[in-house]
C-alpha angles and dihedrals in degrees: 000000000000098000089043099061114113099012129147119288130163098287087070103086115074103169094103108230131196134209132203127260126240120231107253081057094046082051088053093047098045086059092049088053099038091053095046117001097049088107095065098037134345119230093259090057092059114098098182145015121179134166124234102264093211117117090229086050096065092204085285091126125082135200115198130178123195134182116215132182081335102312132106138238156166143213132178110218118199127206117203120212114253097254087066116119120220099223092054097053095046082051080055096057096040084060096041089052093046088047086053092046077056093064093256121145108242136144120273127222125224115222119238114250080263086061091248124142091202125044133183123217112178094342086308121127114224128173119177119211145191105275115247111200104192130115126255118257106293100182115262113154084234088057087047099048083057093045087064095042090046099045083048092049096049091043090051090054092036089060099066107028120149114260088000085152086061094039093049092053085060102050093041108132120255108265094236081059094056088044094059094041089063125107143185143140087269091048102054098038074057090061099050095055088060080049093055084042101049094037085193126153087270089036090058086042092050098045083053088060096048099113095037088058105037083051095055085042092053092048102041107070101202097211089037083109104027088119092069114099134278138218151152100293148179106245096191110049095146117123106281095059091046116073124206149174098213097264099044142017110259100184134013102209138188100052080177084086097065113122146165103257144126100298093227086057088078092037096066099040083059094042081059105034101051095032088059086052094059090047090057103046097033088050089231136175116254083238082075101062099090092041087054090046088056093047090055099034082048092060087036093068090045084080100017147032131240132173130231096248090054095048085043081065107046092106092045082052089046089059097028088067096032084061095044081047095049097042087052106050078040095054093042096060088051091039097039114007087241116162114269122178095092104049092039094062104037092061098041077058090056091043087052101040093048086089088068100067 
């Protein structure tokens, strides 16, 4: 594990690709934009649509170029999975357009020619958007620097939002998401039981990592921490939804992701996220990791506060979510049969590299 630790995921690479569509998926986005985008192109006047070619994304995510009394541009056109509820996308978008009144960079959505901002095509939500053609944050320490300028920027502004206690009841989890989330001694010797039932490939591989988590879950108390405030958040602050131009953040994405949560929670899965970034690009020593935290908790506080207590419990946040995140993804593939080897990894790596910061 040792020699694994800040390694490459998919969060690595930050040079945004594209794939091409196939055609029962062209036919379903010609009628999207035909009903209620025909005001701004027609169909024949489209070059190109590809998909974003990234695992997290799940092919929701369009880009479309289209040439137009001679000029050129380009839309982004996003797709939301069917268990989405209306009431808590269009919250989305209210926080994401006072964040932009706040000077914060965030993408901006283009109404339908019936002036929505949602529309529904076969029970299917789509929203089209300005097209934003940076890259995602690749790790500079200039980039850095920005990101905790930027987060500070977003939790200062989070913080006082109007209506913020109506907008928080929308954007509440689901409570079979807060279920899985959940972890505890009992819990996981539960779930080892289903491992010793089941006797699978992740099954094996979770059975072998049976000391190494039940010690993280012994020494991180969930609640130790449950008295530091708590906001309106971003839950997802990691690189992909961060885009960049290699010296400053130029757009903060994925406003999905807003909850209801300790404000230094986010903090810290940015501090780790986006520090091991810069590990990785900048080829770093591991020595570097807290001189690189305090670079970006110092510009942090340049738009925000923090205490001292909160900033003292970055690394327990750091494995506290890590270990919501791990028993989630665990209980899914029991519960569900999802795919696992991504996610499982990748948040063993953030229980082990805690120690680092």
């Amino acid at each position: 594990m040792q020699t694994e630790l800040f390694c490459p995921n998919n969060h690595s690479k930050w040079i945004v690709e594209y794939r091409p569509i196939n055609t029962d998926l062209r036919a379903e986005l010609k009628c999207v934009i035909d009903n209620y985008y025909s005001q701004l192109f027609d169909f024949d006047s489209i070059r190109n649509i590809e998909q974003v070619d990234e695992v997290e994304v799940n092919s929701n995510n369009f880009r479309i170029t289209v040439e137009k009394n001679g000029y050129w541009n380009r839309y982004l056109l996003r797709r939301f999975p069917v268990n989405r509820v209306t009431n808590n996308i269009l919250a989305t978008y209210e926080i994401a357009e006072y964040l932009k009144s706040g000077g914060l960079k965030v993408p901006t959505v283009i109404l339908s020619k019936n002036n929505e901002k949602l529309v529904w095509q076969n029970g299917v939500a789509w929203s089209l958007f300005e097209f934003l053609s940076d890259t995602h944050y690749r790790g500079t320490v200039d980039e850095l620097k920005s990101a905790g300028r930027e987060i500070g920027k977003l939790n200062r502004l989070l913080d006082i939002i109007p209506n913020k206690e109506q907008i928080r009841t929308l954007v509440v989890f689901p409570e079979n998401y807060t279920d899985a989330r959940k972890y505890s001694e009992e819990i996981w010797f539960d779930i080892f039981d289903k491992a010793n039932d089941k006797k699978d490939e992740f099954s094996e591989k979770l059975l072998s990592m049976k000391p190494l988590i039940m010690g993280y879950v012994n020494q991180n108390v969930s609640d130790l921490y449950a008295h530091l405030p708590k906001q309106l958040v971003h839950f997802d602050l990691h690189p992909h939804n961060l885009l960049a131009d290699g010296e400053k953040i130029v757009a903060i994405l994925d406003f999905d992701s807003v909850r209801y949560l300790e404000k230094i929670r986010t903090v810290a899965f940015a501090v780790h996220r986006l520090v091991r970034q810069c590990i990785l690009f900048n080829h770093l020593p591991m020595a570097e990791v807290r001189k690189l935290s305090d670079i970006f908790i110092g510009e942090y506080l340049r738009e925000d506060t923090l205490t001292q207590e909160e900033i003292v419990s970055i690394p327990h946040f750091i494995r506290n979510e890590a270990l919501c995140r791990f028993s989630y993804v665990t209980k899914n593939v029991y519960r569900n049969g999802s795919k696992w080897e991504c996610d499982f990894n990748k948040q063993i790596l953030s229980l082990a590299e805690s120690v680092y910061f």
